[in-house]
N, C-alpha and C positions, 0 to 999 in steps of 0.2 A: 691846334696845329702850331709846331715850333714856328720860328722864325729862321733864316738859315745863315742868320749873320748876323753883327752885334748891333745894338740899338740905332747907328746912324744909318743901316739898311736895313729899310723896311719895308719896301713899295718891290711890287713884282709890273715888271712890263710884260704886254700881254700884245704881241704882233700877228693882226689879221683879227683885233677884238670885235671888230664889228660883223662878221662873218658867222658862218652857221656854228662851227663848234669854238668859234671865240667868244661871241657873246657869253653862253650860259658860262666857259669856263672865269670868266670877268666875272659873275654874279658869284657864282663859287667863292673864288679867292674874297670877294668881299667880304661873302659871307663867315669867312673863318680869320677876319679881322686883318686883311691884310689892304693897305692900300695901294692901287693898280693903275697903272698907267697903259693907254688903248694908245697902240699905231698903228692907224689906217688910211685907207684913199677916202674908204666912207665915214662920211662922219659917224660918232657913237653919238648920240643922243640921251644924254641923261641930268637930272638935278642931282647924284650925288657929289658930293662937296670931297669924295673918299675917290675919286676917279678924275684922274688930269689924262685929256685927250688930245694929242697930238694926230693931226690931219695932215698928211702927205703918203708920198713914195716912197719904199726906202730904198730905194736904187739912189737915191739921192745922199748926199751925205750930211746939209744942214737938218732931215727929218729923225736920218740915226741918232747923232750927237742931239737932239733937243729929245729924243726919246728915255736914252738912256743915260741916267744921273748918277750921281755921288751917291743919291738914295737905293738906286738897284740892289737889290737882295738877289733876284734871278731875270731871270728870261724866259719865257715861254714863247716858241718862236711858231705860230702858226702860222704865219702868211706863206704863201708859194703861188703858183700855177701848178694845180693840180690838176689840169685834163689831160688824160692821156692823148687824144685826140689831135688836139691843139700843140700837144709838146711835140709831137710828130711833123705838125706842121710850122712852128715854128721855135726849131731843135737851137736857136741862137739865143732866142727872148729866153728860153726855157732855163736855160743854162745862166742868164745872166737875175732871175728875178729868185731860182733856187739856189744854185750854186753860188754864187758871187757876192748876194746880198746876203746868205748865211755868212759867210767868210768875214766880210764887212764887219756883220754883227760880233761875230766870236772875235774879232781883233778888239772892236770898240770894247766889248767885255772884258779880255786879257788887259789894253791899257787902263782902262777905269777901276779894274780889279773887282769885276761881277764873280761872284764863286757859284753860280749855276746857271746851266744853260740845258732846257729842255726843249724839243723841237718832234712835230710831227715829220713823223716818216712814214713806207706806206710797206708790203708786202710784196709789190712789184720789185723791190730790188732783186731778189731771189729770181725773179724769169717766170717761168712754166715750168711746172716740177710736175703736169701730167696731173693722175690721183696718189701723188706721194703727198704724206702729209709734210708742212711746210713748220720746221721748228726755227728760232731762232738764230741757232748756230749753222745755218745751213750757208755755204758762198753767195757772194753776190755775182748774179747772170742777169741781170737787168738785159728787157727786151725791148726797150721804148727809151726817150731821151729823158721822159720825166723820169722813172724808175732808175734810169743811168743817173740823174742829178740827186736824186732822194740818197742814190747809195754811194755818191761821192761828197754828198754832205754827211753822210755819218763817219764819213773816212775822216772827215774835217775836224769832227767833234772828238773823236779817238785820238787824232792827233794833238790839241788844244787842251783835253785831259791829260793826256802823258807826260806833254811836256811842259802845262805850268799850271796842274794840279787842281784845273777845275773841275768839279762836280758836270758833266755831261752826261744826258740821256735821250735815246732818239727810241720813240713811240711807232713804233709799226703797227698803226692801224689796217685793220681789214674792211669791210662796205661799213660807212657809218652810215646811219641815218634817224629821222626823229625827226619832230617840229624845228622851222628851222629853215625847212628844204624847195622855200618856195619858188629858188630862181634856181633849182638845180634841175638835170636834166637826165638825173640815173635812175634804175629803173621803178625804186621807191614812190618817187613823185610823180613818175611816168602813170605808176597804177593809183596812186589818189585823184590823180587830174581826171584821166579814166571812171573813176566810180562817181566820182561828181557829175562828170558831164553823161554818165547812161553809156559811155563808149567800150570798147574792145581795148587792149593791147596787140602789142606786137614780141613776139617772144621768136627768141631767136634758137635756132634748130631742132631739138624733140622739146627743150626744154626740163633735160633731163641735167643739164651743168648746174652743179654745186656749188653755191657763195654761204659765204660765214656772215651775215649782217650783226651788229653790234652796234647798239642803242648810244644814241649822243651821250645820253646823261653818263650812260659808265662808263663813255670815252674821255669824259669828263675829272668825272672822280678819279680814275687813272691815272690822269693828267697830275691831280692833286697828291698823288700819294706817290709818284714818283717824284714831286718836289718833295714830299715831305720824308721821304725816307734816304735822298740825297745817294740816290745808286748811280752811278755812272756805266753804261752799256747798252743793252738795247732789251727793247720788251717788245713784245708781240700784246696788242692789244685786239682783244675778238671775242664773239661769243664760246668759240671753243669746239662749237660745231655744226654743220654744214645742213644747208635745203635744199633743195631742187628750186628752179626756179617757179615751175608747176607749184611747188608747196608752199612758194610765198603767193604765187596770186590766189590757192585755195585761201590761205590764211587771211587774205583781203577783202576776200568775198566772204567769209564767215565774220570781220570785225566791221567792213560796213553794210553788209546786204546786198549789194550792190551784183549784178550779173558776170562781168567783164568776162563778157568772152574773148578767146583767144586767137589769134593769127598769128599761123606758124611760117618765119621769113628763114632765107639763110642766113647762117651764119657767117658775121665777117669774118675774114682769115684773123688770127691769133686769138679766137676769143677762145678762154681757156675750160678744158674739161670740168675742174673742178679745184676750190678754193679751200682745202682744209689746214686749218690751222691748229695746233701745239701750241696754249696759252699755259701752260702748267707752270713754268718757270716762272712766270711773269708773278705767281702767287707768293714763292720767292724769293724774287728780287724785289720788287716794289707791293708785292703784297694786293695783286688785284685778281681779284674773279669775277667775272658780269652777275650784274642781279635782275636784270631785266628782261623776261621771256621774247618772244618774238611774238606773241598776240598783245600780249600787254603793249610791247613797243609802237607796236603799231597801230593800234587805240590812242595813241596817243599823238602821233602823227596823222590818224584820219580825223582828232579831236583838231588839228591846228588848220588843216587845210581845208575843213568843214566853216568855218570860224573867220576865214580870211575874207575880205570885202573885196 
């Protein structure tokens, strides 16, 4: 893998490293020779000698500036508040930890002269499009604050390319999930906690709503190839096609054995028919296609939470 600038930048900072898809994307960049710099609340834990970690906020602005140096080659900006839930209920934090701390960031980049800036984004800016499939170029109808912040930081990053030529890209992930997920609360870890303990789910109305889940690791490598091929606009990152929610917990039950029967609750208001995503572009722009099945994925994830003490 290139480097994306000349020899005195060479360190990629990695915000939210300590988290479920920051960690392995930090392993990543190591491993393709690049050294990384982690900013988080949590600390990152490690002996590599190739890895300077900065512990703090970045709502703050002594943690930005000690983050991002002379050394930066890019930015890979995954920290946020990503519950939807939470952004609902607090639509001011949501806005000041998404929107404002991306802005922060993209200034300190502009003055320091970072030439890329990559950052998760999610598919929630688009809204409810029903069972249309959700491509790329579709408007943004954001129906939540967080989805409202996701797609007023991409407006940020459009802006920031335009007008002084930086390399941006914003990541429209779909359900990620994988090892990784042990303090999360979606429906993935939902059904491993479930086969572990001998317990039921809870599934919400026929169970017939369609999600796209997409495996950490190739949200990952995604990550890596849209540094590495230096596209400025937006990708749609997902497996490409959709399950029932019925067919992931079948799927759960054939990778661990496990029973999990079902209880059918209702549905909260907004939760959406169905989640299809148009990744085709994304092959390219940044040159990605998932390689990870949805049974495999998930062996793999009932391999880590099998494993946890």
């Amino acid at each position: 893998m290139s480097l994306p600038s000349g020899p005195e930048r060479t360190s990629v900072l990695v915000t939210g490293g300590s988290g479920f898809i920051g960690r392995p994307a930090v392993r990543a960049f190591r491993d393709q020779g690049f050294p990384v710099t982690v900013v988080d609340r949590v600390p990152y834990e490690t002996t590599d000698e190739g890895i300077r970690v900065v512990v703090g906020d970045l709502r703050d602005a002594a943690t930005r500036e000690a983050a991002v140096t002379a050394e930066t080659a890019g930015i890979v900006h995954l920290a946020a508040l990503t519950s939807v839930l939470k952004s609902v209920e607090r639509p001011a934090e949501t806005f000041t930890e998404n929107v404002a701390v991306t802005h922060e960031l993209l200034e300190l980049a502009r003055r320091r002269e970072v030439p890329q800036f990559v950052m998760a984004s999610t598919n929630a800016v688009v809204g409810d499009v029903g069972t249309s499939t959700i491509t790329v170029d579709l408007p943004p109808r954001p129906l939540t604050p967080y989805g409202a912040t996701k797609a007023a930081c991409e407006m940020l990053l459009s802006g920031y390319s335009g007008a002084y030529g930086m390399t941006t890209c914003a990541l429209r992930f779909t359900n990620v999930y994988g090892p990784g997920m042990s303090h999360k609360d979606s429906f993935v870890p939902r059904m491993m906690r479930a086969a572990l303990a001998g317990e039921g789910v809870r599934v919400y109305g026929t169970g017939e709503q369609r999600r796209d889940l997409v495996h950490v690791d190739d949200v990952v490598r995604a990550i890596l190839l849209a540094f590495e091929s230096k596209y400025s606009g937006r990708a749609i990152v997902g497996a490409g096609h959709s399950v029932s929610v019925l067919e992931m917990v079948e799927t759960v039950r054939e990778v661990t054995g496990a029973e999990l029967p079902v209880e059918h609750v209702a549905a909260p208001a907004g939760e959406m028919p169905a989640v299809l995503a148009d990744i085709s572009a994304s092959a390219e722009t940044i040159g990605f296609t998932p390689a990870i099945s949805l049974a495999d994925g998930l062996a793999t994830a009932w391999k880590y939470f099998s494993e946890l003490d």
